[in-house]
PDB file of N, CA, C, O and CB in Angstrom:
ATOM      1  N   UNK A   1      22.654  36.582  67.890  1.00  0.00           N
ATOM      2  CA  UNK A   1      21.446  36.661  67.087  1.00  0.00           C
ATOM      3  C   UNK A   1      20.621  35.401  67.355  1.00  0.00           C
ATOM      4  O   UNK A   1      21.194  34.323  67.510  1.00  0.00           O
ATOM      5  CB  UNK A   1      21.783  36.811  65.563  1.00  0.00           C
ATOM      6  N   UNK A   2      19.374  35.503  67.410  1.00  0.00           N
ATOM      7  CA  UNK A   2      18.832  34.614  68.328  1.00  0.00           C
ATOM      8  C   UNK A   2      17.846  34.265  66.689  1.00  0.00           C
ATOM      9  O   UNK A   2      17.752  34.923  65.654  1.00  0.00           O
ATOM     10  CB  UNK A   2      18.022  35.342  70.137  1.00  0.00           C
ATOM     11  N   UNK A   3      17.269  32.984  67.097  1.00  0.00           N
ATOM     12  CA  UNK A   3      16.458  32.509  65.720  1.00  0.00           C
ATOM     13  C   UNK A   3      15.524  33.159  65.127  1.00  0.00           C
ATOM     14  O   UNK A   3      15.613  33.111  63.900  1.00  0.00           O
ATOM     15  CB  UNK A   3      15.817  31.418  65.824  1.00  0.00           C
ATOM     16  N   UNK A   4      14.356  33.957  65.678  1.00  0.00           N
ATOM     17  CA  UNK A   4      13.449  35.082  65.106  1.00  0.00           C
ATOM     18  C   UNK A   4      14.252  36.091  64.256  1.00  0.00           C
ATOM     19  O   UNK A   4      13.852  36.170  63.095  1.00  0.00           O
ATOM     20  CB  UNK A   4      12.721  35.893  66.300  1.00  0.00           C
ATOM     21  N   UNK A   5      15.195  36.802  64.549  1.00  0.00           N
ATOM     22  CA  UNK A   5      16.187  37.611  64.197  1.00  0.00           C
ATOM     23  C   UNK A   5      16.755  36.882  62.754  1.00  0.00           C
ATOM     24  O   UNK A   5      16.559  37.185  61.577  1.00  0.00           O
ATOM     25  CB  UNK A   5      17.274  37.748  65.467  1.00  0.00           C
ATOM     26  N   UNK A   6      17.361  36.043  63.237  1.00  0.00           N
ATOM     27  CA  UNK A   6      17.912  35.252  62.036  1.00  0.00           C
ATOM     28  C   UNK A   6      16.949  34.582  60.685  1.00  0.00           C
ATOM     29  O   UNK A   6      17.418  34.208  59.610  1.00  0.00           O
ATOM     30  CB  UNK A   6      18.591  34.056  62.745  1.00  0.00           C
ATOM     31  N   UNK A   7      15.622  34.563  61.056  1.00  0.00           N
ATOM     32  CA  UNK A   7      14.563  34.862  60.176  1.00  0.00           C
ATOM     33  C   UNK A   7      14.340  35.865  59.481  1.00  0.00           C
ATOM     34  O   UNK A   7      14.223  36.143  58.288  1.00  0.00           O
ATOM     35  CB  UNK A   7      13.689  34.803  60.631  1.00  0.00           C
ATOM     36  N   UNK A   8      14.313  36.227  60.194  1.00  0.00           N
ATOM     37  CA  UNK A   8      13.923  37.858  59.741  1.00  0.00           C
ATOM     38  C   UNK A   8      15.014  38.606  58.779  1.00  0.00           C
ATOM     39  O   UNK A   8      14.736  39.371  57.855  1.00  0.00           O
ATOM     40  CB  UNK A   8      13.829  38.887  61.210  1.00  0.00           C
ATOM     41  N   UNK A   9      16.228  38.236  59.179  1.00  0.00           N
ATOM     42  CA  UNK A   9      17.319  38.530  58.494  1.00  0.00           C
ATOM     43  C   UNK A   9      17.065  38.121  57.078  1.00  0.00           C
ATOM     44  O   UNK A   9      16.828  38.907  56.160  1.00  0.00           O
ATOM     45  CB  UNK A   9      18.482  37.918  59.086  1.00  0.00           C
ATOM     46  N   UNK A  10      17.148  36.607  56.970  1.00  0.00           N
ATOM     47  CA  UNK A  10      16.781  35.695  55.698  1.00  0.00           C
ATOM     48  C   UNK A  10      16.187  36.263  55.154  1.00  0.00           C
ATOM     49  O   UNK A  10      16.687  36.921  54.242  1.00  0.00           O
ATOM     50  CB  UNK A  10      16.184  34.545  55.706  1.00  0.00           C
ATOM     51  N   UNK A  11      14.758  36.325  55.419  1.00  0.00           N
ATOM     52  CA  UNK A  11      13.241  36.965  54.888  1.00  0.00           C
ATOM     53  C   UNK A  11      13.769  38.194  53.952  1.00  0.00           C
ATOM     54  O   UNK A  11      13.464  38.199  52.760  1.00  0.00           O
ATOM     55  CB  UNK A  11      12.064  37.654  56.376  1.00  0.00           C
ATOM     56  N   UNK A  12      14.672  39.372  54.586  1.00  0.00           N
ATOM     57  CA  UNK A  12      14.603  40.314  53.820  1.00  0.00           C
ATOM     58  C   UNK A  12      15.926  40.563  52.902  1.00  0.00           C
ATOM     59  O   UNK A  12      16.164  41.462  52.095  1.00  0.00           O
ATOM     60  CB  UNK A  12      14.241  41.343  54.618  1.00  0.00           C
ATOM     61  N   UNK A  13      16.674  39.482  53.299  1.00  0.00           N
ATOM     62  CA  UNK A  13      17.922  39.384  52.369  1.00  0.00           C
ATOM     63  C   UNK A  13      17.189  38.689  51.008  1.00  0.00           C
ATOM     64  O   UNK A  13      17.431  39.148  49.892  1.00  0.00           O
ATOM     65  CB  UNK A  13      19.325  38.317  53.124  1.00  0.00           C
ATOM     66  N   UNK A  14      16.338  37.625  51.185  1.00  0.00           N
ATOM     67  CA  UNK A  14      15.525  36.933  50.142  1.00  0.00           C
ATOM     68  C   UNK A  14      14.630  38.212  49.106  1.00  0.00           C
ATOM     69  O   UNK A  14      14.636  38.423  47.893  1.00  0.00           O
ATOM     70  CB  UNK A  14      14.352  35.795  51.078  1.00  0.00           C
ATOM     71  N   UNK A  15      13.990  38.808  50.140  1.00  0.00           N
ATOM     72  CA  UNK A  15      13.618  40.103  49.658  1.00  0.00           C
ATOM     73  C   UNK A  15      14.486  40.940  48.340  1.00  0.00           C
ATOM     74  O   UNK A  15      14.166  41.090  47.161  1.00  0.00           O
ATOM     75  CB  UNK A  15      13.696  40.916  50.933  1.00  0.00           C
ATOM     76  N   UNK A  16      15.259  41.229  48.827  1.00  0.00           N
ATOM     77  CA  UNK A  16      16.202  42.057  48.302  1.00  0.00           C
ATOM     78  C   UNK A  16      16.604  41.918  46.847  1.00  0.00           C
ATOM     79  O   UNK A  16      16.702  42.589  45.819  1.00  0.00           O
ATOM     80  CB  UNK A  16      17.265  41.925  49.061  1.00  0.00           C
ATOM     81  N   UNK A  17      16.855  40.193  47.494  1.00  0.00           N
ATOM     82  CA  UNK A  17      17.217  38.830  46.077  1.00  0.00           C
ATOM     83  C   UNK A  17      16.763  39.156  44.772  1.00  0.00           C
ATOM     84  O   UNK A  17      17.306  39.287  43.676  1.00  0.00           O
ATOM     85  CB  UNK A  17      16.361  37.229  46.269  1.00  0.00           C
ATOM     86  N   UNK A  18      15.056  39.293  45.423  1.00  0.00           N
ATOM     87  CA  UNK A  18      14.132  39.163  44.304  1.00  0.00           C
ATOM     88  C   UNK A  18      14.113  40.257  43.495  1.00  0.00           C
ATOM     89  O   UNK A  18      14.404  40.187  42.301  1.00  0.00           O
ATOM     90  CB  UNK A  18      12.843  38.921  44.695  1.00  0.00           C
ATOM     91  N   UNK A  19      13.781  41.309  44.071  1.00  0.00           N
ATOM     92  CA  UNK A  19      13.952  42.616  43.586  1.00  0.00           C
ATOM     93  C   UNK A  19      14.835  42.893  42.353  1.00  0.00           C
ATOM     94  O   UNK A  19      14.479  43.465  41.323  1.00  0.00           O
ATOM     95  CB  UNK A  19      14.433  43.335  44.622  1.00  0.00           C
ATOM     96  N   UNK A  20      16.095  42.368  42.653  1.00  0.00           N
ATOM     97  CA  UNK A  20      17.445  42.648  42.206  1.00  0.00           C
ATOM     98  C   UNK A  20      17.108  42.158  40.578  1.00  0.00           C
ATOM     99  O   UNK A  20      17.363  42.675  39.491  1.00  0.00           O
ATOM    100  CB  UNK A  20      18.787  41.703  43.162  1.00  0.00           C
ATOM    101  N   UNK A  21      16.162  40.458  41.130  1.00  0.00           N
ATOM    102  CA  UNK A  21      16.246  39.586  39.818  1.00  0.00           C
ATOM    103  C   UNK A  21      15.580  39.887  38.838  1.00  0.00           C
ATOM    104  O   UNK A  21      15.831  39.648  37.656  1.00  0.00           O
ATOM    105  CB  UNK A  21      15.925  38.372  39.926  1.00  0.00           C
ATOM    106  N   UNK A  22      14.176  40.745  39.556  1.00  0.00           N
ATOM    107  CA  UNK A  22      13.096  41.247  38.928  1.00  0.00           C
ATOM    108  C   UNK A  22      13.753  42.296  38.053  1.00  0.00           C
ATOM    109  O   UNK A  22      13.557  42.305  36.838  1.00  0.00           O
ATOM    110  CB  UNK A  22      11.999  41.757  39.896  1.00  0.00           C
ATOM    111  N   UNK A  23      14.662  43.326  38.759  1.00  0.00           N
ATOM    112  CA  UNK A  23      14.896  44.902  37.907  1.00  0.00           C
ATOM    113  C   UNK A  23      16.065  44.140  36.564  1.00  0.00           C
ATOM    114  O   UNK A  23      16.158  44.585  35.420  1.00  0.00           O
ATOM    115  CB  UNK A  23      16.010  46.607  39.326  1.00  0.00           C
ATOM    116  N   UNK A  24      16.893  42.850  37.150  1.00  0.00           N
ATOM    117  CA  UNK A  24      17.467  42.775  35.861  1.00  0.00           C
ATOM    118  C   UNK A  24      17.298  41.769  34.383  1.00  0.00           C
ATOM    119  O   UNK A  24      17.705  41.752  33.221  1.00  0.00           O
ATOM    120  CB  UNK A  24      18.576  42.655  36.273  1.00  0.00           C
ATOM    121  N   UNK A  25      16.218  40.805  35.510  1.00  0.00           N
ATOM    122  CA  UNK A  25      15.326  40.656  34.331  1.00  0.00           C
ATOM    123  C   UNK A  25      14.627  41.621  33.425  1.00  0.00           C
ATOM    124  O   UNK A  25      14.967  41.634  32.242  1.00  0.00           O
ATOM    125  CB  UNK A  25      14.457  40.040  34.712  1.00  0.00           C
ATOM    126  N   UNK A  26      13.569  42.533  33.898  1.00  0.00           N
ATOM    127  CA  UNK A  26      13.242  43.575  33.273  1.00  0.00           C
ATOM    128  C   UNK A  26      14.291  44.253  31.936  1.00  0.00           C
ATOM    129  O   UNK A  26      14.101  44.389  30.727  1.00  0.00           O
ATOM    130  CB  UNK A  26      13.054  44.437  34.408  1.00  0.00           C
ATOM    131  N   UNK A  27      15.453  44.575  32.853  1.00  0.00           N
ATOM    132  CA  UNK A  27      16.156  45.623  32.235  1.00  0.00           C
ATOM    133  C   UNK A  27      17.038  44.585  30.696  1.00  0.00           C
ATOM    134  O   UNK A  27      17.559  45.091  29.703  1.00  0.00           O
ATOM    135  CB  UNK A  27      17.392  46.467  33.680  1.00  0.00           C
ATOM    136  N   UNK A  28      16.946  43.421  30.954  1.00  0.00           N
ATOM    137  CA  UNK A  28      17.580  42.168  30.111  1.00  0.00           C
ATOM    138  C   UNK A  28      16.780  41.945  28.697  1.00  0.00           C
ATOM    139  O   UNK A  28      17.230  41.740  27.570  1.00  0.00           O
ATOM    140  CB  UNK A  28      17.450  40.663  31.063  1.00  0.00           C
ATOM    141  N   UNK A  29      15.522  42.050  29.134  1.00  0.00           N
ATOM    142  CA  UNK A  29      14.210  42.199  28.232  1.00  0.00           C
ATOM    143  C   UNK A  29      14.494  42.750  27.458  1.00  0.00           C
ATOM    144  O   UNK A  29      14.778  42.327  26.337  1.00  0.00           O
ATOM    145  CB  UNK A  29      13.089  42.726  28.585  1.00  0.00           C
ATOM    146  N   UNK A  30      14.503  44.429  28.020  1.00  0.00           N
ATOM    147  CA  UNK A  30      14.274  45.468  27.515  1.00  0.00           C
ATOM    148  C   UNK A  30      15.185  45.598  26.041  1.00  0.00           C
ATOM    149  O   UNK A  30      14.801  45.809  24.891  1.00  0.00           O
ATOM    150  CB  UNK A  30      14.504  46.453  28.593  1.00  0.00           C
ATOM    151  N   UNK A  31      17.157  45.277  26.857  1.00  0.00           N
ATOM    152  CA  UNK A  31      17.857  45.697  25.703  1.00  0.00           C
ATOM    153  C   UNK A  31      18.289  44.748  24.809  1.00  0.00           C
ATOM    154  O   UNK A  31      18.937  44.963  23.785  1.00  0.00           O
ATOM    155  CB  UNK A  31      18.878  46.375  26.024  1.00  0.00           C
ATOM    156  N   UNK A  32      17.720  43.171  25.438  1.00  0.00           N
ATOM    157  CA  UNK A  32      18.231  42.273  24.159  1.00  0.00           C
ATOM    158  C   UNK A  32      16.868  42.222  23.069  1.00  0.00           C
ATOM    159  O   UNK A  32      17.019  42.017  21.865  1.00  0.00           O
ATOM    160  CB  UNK A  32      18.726  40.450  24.751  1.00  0.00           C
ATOM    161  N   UNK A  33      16.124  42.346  23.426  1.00  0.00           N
ATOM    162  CA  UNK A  33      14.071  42.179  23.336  1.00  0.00           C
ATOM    163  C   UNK A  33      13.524  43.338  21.902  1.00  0.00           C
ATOM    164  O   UNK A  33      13.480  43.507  20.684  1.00  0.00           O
ATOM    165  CB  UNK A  33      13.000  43.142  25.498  1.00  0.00           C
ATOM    166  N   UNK A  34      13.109  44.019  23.616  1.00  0.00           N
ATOM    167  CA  UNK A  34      12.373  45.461  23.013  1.00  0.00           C
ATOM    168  C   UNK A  34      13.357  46.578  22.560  1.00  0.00           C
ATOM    169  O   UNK A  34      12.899  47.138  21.565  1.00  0.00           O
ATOM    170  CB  UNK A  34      11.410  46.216  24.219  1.00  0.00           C
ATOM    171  N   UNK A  35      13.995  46.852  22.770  1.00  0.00           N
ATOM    172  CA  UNK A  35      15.026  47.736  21.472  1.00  0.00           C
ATOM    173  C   UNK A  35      15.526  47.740  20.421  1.00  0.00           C
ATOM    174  O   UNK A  35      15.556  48.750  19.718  1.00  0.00           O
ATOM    175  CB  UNK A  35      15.880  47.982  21.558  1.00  0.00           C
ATOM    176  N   UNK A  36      16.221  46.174  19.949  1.00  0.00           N
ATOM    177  CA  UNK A  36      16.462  46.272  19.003  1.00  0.00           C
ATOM    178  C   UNK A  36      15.026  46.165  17.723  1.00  0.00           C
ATOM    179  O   UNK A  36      14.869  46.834  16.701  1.00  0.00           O
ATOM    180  CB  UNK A  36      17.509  45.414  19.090  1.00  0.00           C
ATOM    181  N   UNK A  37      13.955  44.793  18.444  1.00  0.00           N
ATOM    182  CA  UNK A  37      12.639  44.764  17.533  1.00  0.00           C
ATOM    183  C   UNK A  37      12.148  46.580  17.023  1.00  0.00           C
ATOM    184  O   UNK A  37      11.977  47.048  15.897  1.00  0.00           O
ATOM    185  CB  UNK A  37      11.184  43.896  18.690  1.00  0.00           C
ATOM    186  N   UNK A  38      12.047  47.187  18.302  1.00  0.00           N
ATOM    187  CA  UNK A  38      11.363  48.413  18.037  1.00  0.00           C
ATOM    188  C   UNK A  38      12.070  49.694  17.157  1.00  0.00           C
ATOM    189  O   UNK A  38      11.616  50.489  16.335  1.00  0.00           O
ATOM    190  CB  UNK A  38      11.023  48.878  19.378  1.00  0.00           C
ATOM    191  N   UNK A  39      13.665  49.440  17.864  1.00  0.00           N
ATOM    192  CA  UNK A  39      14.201  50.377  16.987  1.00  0.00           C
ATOM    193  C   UNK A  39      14.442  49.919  15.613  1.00  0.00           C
ATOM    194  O   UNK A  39      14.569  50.825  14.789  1.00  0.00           O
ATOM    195  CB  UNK A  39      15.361  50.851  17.507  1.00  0.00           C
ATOM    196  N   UNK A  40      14.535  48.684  15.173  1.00  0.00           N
ATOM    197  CA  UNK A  40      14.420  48.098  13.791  1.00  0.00           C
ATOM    198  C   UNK A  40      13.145  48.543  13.043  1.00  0.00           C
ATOM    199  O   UNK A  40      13.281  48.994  11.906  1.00  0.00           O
ATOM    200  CB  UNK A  40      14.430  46.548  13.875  1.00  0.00           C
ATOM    201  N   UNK A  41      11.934  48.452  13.585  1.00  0.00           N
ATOM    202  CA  UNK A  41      10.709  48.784  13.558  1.00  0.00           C
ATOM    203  C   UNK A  41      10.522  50.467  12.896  1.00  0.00           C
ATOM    204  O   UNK A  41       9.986  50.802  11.840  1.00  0.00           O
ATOM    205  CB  UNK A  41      10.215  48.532  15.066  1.00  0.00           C
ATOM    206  N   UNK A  42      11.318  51.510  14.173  1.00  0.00           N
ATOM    207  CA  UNK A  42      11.629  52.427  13.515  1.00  0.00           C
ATOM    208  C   UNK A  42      12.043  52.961  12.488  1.00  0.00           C
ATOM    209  O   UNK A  42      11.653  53.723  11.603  1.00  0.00           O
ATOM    210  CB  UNK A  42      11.926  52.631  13.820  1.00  0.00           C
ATOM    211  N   UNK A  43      12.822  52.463  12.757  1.00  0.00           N
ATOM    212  CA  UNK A  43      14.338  52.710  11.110  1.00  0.00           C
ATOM    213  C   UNK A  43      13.678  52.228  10.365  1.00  0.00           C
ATOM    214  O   UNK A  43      13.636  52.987   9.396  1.00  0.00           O
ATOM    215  CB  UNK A  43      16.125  51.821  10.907  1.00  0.00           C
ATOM    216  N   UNK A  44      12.791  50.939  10.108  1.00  0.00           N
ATOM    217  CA  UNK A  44      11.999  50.579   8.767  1.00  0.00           C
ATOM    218  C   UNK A  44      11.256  52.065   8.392  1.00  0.00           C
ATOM    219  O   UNK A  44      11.589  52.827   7.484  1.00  0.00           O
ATOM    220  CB  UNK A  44      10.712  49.164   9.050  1.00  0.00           C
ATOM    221  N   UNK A  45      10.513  52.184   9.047  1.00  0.00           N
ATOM    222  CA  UNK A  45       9.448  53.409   8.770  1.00  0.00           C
ATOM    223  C   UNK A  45      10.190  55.023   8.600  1.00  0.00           C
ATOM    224  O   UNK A  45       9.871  56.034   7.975  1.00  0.00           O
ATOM    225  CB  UNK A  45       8.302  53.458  10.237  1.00  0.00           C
ATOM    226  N   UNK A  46      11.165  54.711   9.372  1.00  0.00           N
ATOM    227  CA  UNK A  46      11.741  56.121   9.207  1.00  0.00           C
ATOM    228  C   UNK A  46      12.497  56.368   7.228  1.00  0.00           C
ATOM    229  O   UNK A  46      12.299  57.251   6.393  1.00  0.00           O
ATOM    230  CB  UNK A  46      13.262  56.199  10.721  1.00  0.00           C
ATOM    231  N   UNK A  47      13.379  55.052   7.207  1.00  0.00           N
ATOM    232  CA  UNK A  47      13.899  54.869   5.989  1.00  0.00           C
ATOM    233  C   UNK A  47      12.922  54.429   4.387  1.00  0.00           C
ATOM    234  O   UNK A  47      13.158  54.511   3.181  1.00  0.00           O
ATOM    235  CB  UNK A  47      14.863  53.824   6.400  1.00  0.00           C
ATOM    236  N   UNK A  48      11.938  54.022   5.114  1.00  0.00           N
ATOM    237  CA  UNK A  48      11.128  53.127   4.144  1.00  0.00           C
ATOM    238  C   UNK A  48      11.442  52.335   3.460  1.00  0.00           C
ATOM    239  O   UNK A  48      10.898  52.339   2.356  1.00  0.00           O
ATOM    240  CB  UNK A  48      10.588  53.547   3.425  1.00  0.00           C
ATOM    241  N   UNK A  49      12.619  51.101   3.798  1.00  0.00           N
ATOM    242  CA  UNK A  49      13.794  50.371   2.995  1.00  0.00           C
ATOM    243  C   UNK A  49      13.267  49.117   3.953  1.00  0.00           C
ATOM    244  O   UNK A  49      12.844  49.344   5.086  1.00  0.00           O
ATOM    245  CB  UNK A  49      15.741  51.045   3.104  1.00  0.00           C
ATOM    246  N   UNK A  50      13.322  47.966   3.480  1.00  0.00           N
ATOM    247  CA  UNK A  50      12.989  46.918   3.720  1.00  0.00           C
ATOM    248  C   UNK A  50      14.355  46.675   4.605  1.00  0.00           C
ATOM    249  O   UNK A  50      14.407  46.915   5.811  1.00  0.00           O
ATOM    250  CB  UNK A  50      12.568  46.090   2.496  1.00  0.00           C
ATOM    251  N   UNK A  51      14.931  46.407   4.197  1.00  0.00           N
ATOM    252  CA  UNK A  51      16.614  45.952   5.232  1.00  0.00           C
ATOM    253  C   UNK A  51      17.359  46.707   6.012  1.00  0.00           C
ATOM    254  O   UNK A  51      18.449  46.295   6.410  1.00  0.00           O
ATOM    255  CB  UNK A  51      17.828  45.601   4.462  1.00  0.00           C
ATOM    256  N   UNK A  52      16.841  48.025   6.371  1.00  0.00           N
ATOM    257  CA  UNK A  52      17.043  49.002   7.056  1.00  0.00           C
ATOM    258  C   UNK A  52      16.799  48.393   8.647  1.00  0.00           C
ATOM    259  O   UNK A  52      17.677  48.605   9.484  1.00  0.00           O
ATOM    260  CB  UNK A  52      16.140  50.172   6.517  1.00  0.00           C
ATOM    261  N   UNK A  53      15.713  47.719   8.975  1.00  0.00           N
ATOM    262  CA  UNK A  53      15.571  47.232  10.420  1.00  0.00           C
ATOM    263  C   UNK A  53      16.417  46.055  10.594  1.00  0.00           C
ATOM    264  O   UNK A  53      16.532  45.734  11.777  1.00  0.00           O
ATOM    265  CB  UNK A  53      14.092  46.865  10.808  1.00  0.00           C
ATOM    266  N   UNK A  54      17.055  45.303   9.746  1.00  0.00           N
ATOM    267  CA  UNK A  54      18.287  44.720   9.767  1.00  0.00           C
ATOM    268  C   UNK A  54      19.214  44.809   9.782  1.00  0.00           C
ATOM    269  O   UNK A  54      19.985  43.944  10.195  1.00  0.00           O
ATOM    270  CB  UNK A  54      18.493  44.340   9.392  1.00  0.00           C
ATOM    271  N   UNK A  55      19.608  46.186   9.218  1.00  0.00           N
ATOM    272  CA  UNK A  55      21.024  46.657   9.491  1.00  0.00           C
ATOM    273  C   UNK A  55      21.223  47.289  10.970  1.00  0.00           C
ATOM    274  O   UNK A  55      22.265  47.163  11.613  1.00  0.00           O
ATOM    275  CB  UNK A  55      21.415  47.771   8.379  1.00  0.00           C
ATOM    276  N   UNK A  56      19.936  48.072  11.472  1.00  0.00           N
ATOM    277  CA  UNK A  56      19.894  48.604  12.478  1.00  0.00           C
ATOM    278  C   UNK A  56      20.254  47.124  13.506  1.00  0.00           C
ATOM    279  O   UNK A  56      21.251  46.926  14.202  1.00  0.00           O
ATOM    280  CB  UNK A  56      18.488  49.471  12.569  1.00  0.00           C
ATOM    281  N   UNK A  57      19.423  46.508  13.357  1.00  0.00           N
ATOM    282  CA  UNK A  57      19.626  45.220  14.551  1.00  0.00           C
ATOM    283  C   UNK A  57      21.251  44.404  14.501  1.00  0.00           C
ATOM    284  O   UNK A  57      21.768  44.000  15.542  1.00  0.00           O
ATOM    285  CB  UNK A  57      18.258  43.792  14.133  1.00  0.00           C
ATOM    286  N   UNK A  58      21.773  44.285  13.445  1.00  0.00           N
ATOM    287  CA  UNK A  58      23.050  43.896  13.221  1.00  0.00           C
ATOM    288  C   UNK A  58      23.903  45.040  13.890  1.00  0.00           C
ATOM    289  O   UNK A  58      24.691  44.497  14.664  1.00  0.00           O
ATOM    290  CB  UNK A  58      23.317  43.666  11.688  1.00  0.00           C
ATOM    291  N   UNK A  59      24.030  46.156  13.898  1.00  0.00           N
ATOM    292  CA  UNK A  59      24.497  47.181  14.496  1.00  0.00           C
ATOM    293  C   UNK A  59      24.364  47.676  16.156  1.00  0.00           C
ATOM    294  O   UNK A  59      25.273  48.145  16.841  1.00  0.00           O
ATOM    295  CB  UNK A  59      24.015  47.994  13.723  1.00  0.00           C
ATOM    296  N   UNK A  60      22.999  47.428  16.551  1.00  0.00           N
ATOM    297  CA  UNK A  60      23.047  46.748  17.836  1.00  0.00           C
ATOM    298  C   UNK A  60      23.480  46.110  18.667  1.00  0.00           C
ATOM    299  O   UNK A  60      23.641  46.519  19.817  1.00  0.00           O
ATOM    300  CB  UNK A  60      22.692  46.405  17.963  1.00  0.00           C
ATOM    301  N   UNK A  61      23.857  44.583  18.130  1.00  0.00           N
ATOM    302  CA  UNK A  61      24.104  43.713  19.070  1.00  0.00           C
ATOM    303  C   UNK A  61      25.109  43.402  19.200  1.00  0.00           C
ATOM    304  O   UNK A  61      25.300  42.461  19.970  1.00  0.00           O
ATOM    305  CB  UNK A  61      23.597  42.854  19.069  1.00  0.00           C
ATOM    306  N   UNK A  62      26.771  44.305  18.219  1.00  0.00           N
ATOM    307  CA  UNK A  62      27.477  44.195  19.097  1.00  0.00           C
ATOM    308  C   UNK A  62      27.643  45.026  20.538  1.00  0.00           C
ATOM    309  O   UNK A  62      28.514  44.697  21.343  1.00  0.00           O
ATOM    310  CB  UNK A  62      28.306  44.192  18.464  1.00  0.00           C
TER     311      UNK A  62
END
């Protein structure tokens, strides 16, 4: 493997890297983040109980 090659290699292994970090950042967001806020959010409105989006979020995160 000659040095262009071996660039090129890098380049899209780096590529790959990112991707990977991007989808599990995203996906990290999503279920420590935006699920429990929103589904707490829900359950408030669904129950109409003030501590209802707290129990939901306590129930979550194990």
């Amino acid at each position: 493997m000659n040095i262009n090659e071996a660039i090129v290699a890098t380049a899209k292994k780096q590529k790959e890297c990112r991707r990977a970090f991007v989808k599990y950042l995203f996906l990290g967001i999503l279920f420590i983040i935006v699920l429990p806020v929103g589904g707490g959010f829900a359950v408030g409105h669904l129950f109409e109980n003030r501590l209802a989006p707290l129990f939901f979020i306590i129930i979550y995160i194990p």
